[in-house]
C-alpha positions as CSV (number, residue, x, y, z in Angstrom):
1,X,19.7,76.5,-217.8
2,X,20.9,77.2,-221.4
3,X,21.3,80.2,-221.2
4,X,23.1,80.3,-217.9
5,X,25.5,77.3,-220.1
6,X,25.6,80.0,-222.8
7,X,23.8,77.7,-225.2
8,X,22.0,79.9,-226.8
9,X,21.1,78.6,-230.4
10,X,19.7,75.8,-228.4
11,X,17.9,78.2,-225.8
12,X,16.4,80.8,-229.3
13,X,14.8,76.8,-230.4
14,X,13.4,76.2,-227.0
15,X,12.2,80.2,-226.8
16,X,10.1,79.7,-230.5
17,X,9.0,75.9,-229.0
18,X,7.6,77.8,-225.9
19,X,6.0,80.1,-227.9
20,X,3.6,78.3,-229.9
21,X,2.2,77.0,-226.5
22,X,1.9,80.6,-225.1
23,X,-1.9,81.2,-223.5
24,X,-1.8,85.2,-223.0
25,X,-0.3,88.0,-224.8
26,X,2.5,88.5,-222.0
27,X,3.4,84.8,-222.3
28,X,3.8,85.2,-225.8
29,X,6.2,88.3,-225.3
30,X,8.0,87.0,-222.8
31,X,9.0,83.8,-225.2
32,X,9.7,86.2,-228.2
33,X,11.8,88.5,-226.1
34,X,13.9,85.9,-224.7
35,X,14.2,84.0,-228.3
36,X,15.4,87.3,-229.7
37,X,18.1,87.9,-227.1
38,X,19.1,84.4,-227.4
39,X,19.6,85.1,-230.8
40,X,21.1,88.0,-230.6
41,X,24.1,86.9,-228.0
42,X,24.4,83.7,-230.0
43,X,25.3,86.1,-233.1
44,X,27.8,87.8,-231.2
45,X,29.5,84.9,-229.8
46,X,29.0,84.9,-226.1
């Protein structure tokens, strides 16, 4: 939902929340992907 709002410094904390509960290895990317595109959109703005 906050990234569909286009919160995404509040999405990137969320991301790096989820990803110290992460089980598997592919949960673990998945949480760091997402936290890093967050990031990355919230840097340019969108």
């Amino acid at each position: 939902m906050l990234e569909r709002k286009g919160c995404f410094n509040e999405a990137v904390s969320y991301w790096q929340e989820a990803l110290t509960l992460a089980v598997s290895e592919r949960e673990r990317h998945w949480c760091e992907s997402r936290a890093h595109l967050c990031q990355k959109r919230s840097m340019q703005g969108e």
